[in-house]
N, C-alpha and C positions, 0 to 999 in steps of 0.2 A: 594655937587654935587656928582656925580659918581666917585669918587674917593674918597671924605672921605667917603662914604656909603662904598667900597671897604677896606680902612683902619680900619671901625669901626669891619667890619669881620673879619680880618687880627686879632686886637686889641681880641676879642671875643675868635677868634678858638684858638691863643698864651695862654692865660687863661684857657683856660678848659684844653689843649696838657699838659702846663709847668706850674699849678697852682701854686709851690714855687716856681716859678719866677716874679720878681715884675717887672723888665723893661726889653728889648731887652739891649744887650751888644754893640747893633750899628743897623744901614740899611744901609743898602749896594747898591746901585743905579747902573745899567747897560744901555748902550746904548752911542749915541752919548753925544760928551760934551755940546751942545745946551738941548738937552733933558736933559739930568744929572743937568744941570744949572735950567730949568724950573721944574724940582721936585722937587730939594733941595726946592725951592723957596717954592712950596704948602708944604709941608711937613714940616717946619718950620711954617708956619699959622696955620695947626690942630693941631701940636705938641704944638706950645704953647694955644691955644683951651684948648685942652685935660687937661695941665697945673692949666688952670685959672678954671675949673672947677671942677678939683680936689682937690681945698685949702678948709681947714677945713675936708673935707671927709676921716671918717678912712678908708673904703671899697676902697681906692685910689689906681691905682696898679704901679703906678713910673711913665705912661706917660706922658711928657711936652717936652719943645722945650732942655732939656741937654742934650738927646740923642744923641752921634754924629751920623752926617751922612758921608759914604763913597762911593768916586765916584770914578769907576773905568777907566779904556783905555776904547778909542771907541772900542777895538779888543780885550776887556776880552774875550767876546762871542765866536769868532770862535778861540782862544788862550785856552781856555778850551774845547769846543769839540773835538778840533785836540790832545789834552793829553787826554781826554776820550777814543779816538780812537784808539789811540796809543798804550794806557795801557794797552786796550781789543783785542787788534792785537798782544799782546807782544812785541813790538816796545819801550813802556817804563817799566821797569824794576826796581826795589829798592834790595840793596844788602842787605840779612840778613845773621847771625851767627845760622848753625844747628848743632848739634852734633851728630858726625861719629862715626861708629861701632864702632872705637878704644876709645873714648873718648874723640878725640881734638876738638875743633870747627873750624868749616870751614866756608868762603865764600859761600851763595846762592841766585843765584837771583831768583824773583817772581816777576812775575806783580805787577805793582803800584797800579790797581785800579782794583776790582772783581766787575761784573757789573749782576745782575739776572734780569730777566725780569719778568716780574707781572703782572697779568690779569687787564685789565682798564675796565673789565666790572664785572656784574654779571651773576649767571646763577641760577636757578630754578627750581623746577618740582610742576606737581600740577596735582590731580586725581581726575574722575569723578565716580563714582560707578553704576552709575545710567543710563547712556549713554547718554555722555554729547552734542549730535549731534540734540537731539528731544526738541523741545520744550515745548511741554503739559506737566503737572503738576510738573513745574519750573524745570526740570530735566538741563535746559541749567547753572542755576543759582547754581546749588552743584555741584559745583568746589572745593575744599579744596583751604586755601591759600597756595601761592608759597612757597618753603622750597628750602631755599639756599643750595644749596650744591659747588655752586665757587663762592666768596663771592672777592668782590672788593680787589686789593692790593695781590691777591696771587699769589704765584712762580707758572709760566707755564714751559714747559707743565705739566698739571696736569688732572689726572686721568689713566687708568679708573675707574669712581664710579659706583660702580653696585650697580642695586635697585631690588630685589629679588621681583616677584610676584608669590600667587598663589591663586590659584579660592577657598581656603578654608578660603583664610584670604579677598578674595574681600566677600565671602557670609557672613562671620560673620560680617563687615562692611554693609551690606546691611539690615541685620536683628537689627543690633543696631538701626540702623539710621531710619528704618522702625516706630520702637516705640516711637524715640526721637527726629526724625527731625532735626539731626543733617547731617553734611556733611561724617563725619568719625567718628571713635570710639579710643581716647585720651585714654584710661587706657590698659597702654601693655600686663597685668597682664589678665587681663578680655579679652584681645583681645584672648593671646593665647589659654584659657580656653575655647573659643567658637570655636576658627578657629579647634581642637582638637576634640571638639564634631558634627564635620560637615564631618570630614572626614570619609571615608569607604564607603561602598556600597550607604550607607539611608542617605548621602547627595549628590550624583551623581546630582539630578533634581535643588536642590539648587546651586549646585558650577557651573553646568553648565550654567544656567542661568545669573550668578556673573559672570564668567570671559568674556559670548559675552557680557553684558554690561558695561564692564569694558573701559576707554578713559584714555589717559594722554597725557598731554604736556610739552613743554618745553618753560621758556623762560627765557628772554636777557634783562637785564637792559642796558643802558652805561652810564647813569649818576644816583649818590648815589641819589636824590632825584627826579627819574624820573620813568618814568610808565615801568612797565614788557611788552615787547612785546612778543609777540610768535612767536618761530620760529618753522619753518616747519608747515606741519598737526598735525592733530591728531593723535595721537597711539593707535592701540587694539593688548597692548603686549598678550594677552591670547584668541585671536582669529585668526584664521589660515583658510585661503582661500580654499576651498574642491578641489583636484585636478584634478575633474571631472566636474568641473564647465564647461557651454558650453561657448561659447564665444558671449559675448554680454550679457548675463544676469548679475544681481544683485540684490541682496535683502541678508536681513539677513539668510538665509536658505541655503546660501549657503557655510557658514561660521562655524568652527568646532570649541570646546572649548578646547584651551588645558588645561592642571593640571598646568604647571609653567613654568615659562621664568627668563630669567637673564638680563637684559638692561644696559649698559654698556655706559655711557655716560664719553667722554674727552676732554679738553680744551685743545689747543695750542700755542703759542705763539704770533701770530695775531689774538687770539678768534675766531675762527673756530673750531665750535665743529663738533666731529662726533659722531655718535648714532650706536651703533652692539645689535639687539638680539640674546641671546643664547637657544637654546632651543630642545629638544629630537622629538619634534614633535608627542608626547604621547597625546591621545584622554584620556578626565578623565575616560571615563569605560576600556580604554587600562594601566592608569597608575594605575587604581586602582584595576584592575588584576595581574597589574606587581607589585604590594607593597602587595598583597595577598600572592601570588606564592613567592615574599624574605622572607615574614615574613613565609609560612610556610618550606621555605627552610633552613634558619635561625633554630626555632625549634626544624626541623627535624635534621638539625647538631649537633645540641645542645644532641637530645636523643640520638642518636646516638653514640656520644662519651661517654653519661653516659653508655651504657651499653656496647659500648666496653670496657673502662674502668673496670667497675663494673664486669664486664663479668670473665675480665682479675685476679682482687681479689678475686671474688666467687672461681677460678677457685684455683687459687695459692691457697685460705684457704682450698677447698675441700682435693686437693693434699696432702697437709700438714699434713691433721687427717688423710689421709689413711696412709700417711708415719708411724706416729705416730704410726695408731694404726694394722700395721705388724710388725714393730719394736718390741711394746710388745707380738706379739703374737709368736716371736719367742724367745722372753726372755723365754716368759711362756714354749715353749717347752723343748727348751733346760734343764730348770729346772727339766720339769716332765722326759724328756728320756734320760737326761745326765745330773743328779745331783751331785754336786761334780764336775763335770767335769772344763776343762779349758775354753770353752763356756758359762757356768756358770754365770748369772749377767754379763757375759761381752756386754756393752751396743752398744761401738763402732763398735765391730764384727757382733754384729744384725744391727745396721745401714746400715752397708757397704753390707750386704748380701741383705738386702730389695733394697737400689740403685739399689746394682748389677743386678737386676730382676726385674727392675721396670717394663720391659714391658712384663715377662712371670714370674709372681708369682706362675704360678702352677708346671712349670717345676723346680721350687725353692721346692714345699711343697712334690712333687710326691721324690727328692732327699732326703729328708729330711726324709720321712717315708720308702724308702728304706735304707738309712743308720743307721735308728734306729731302724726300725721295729716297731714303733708305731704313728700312726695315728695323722696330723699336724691338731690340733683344737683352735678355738680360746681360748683367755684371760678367758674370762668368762664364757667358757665350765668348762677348769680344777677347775675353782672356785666352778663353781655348783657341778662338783665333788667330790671336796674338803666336801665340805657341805654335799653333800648328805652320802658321808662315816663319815662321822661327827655324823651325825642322826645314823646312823644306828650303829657306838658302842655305844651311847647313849642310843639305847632302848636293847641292848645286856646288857649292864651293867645292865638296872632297871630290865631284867628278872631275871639276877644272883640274885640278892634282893628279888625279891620274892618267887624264889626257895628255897632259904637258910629260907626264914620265915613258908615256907609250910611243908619243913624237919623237924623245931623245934617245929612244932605243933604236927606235926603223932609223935614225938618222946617223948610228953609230952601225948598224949594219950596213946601209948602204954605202959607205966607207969604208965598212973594211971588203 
C-alpha cells in the first residue's frame, strides 16, 4: 500500500545517501501512543517482508524485522520544538571551556543548537536571443535551458548574483546560432573571440539589433522534480524605453539599445526574490564614443609620459656633454695660456668654474681672456693648431735638407 511504497523510498534514498551503511541503527516513531502502536504493527510486516526476501541474496542490505523500533512520548514533538526554540532565542545555552588571553580556561556559554535557514525552492534564469515574445519562425521556442543559479538546500539569504549582459556578446550569440540552429553559443573560448570582433564602430547595426532582441526570465521551482515556473514577465535587460515616447504609443521604435547592464538577482529567506538593473544608460554609438575617446585618452597618457620622461633624459644627457665638453675646454685653455701653472690639469677647478656659470658662459670666457690675454677657443681649435705648427716645422726641416744638398752640388762644381 502507500506506506510500504513510502518505506520502499525511504529504503532506496538511505542507500544511495549512506551506501556503507547496511541497516538503520533503529526507527524511531513519533505521535500519539495509539498511532506509535499501529506503526510499530505495519513496520514489523514489511520489515520482516524485506527479511524473507532477502535470504540467499548477496546484493542484501540488512533490512528485516531485527531492527528495533522506538516509540517516543505523545509530547516528543512539541518537547523538541519548545528546545529548538529556546536554543535559537538563547534561552537554552551549553557551558564550553575557551582559552583567555592569559592562558587559563574559562567557563562559556553558547547556544545549544545553531539553526540556518535554506532556500526550499529553486531559482533559474533562461535567455532568448531572438525575441522570445514573436512567434514566427519558432523564435518563441529558443529559450536556452534554465541555469540554476539558487539550487535547492541553500543558506538564505543569498545573493546578489549578477548576470553581466552586453549587445557584443548577445550579437555573437546570434551570428553562431544563425549558421547552427542552436539556441546559444557553448564554447567560452570562441564566444569571446567573436563578441571582440563585433565590437567598435563596424558592429554598432549588429549589436544593436542583438541587445532589442534580447528577453530573459526567471524562474521558480518548489519541488526537486517539478516544472520551472516563471516568475514575473519578461526582461529586455539591454533595451531602454526612449524618453520622449508620447504617451499611449508602443511599438519596438521606440525603444533604445543600450551597450550593457548588470541584473542583480537575490533570494531571501521566505524565497522572495527581488531583481535590480544596473546600468549607465549609454546608447551603443554613445558607448562606443565613449570607449573611443578612453582609449584615445589612455594613449594619449601613455605618449605623453614617454616623452615627458624621455624629454626629461634627452635633456639631462644633452646637459651632461655640454658640461663635459666646457670642462675640457677650459682644461685646454688654461694649458695653452697658463702652462705650468696651478690651474694646470687641475680637473676639479675646471668643473667648479663651468657650474659656476652655467648660466653666463660668456661672461666666464670674456674674464678669462681678459686675465690671460689670449683668446678662449675650444678643445679642438688648440689641436688643430697644435697640428697645423706641427706641419709647418715639418716642411721647414725638409727645405733645411735640400738647401744643404744644393750647397753640395754648386760646391762640387765649382771644383771640378
Amino acid at each position: 500500500g502507500v506506506f510500504e511504497s513510502a518505506l520502499d523510498e525511504l529504503r532506496e534514498q538511505i542507500g544511495v545517501a549512506v551506501p556503507e551503511s547496511e541497516e538503520p541503527t533503529a526507527v524511531v516513531t513519533y505521535g500519539s501512543i495509539e498511532k506509535q502502536l499501529e506503526l510499530a504493527s505495519v513496520l514489523k510486516t514489511v520489515l520482516t517482508k524485506y527479511g524473507e526476501d532477502g535470504q540467499g541474496n548477496d546484493d542484501w542490505d540488512g533490512w528485516d524485522q531485527d531492527i528495533p523500533l522506538v516509540s517516543t512520548r505523545g509530547d516528543c514533538v512539541p518537547l523538541g520544538t519548545a528546545v529548538l526554540g529556546a536554543s535559537v532565542h538563547g534561552r537554552v545555552r551549553v557551558i564550553i571551556s575557551v582559552k583567555g588571553t592569559d592562558g587559563k580556561m574559562r567557563p562559556k556559554a553558547k547556544a545549544g543548537l545553531t539553526v540556518q535557514d535554506v532556500a526550499t525552492c529553486a531559482v533559474a534564469v533562461s535567455f532568448n536571443y531572438f525575441g522570445g515574445t514573436e512567434t514566427n519562425d519558432n523564435k518563441q521556442d529558443r529559450w536556452t535551458e534554465p541555469k540554476v543559479i539558487f539550487d535547492f538546500d541553500r543558506r538564505v539569504p543569498a545573493g546578489p548574483y549578477q548576470i553581466d549582459f552586453t549587445a557584443a556578446e548577445c550579437a555573437a550569440h546570434i551570428k553562431h546560432c544563425g549558421a547552427t540552429n542552436d539556441n546559444c553559443m557553448e564554447d567560452e573560448s570562441a564566444l569571446i573571440e567573436m563578441t571582440n570582433s563585433l565590437k567598435g564602430s563596424k558592429g554598432i547595426p549588429q549589436r544593436e539589433a542583438a541587445a532589442l532582441q534580447l528577453r530573459f526570465r526567471v524562474y521558480q521551482r518548489t519541488a526537486r522534480d517539478g516544472q520551472w515556473i516563471q516568475i514575473g514577465d519578461e526582461m529586455r535587460p539591454l533595451s531602454m524605453q526612449h524618453s520622449q515616447k508620447d504617451e499611449g504609443e508602443d511599438g519596438e521604435s521606440h525603444f533604445v539599445a543600450i551597450e550593457s547592464a548588470v541584473l542583480e538577482i537575490s533570494l531571501n529567506t521566505v524565497g522572495l526574490l527581488t531583481t535590480g538593473l544596473i546600468t549607465n544608460g549609454e546608447t551603443i554609438v554613445q558607448a562606443t564614443k565613449s570607449a573611443r575617446n578612453s582609449k584615445l585618452l589612455r594613449y594619449g597618457t601613455i605618449i605623453g609620459s614617454i616623452l615627458f620622461i624621455g624629454g626629461f633624459l634627452v635633456k639631462s644627457y644633452v646637459e651632461e656633454r655640454i658640461f663635459e665638453r666646457d670642462t675640457q675646454r677650459v682644461l685646454a685653455y688654461y694649458k695653452h695660456a697658463a702652462a705650468n701653472s696651478f690651474h694646470d690639469g687641475d680637473e676639479r677647478q675646471a668643473r667648479y668654474l663651468v657650474w659656476k656659470y652655467k648660466a653666463k658662459k660668456e661672461k666666464l670666457w670674456r674674464r678669462l681672456e681678459a686675465k690671460y690675454g689670449v683668446p678662449v677657443k675650444h678643445a679642438w681649435e688648440w689641436d688643430d693648431e697644435e697640428d697645423a705648427a706641427k706641419e709647418n716645422e715639418e716642411d721647414e726641416a725638409e727645405d733645411l735638407d735640400g738647401g744643404d744638398e744644393g750647397s753640395e752640388k754648386s760646391e762640387q762644381a765649382d771644383e771640378l
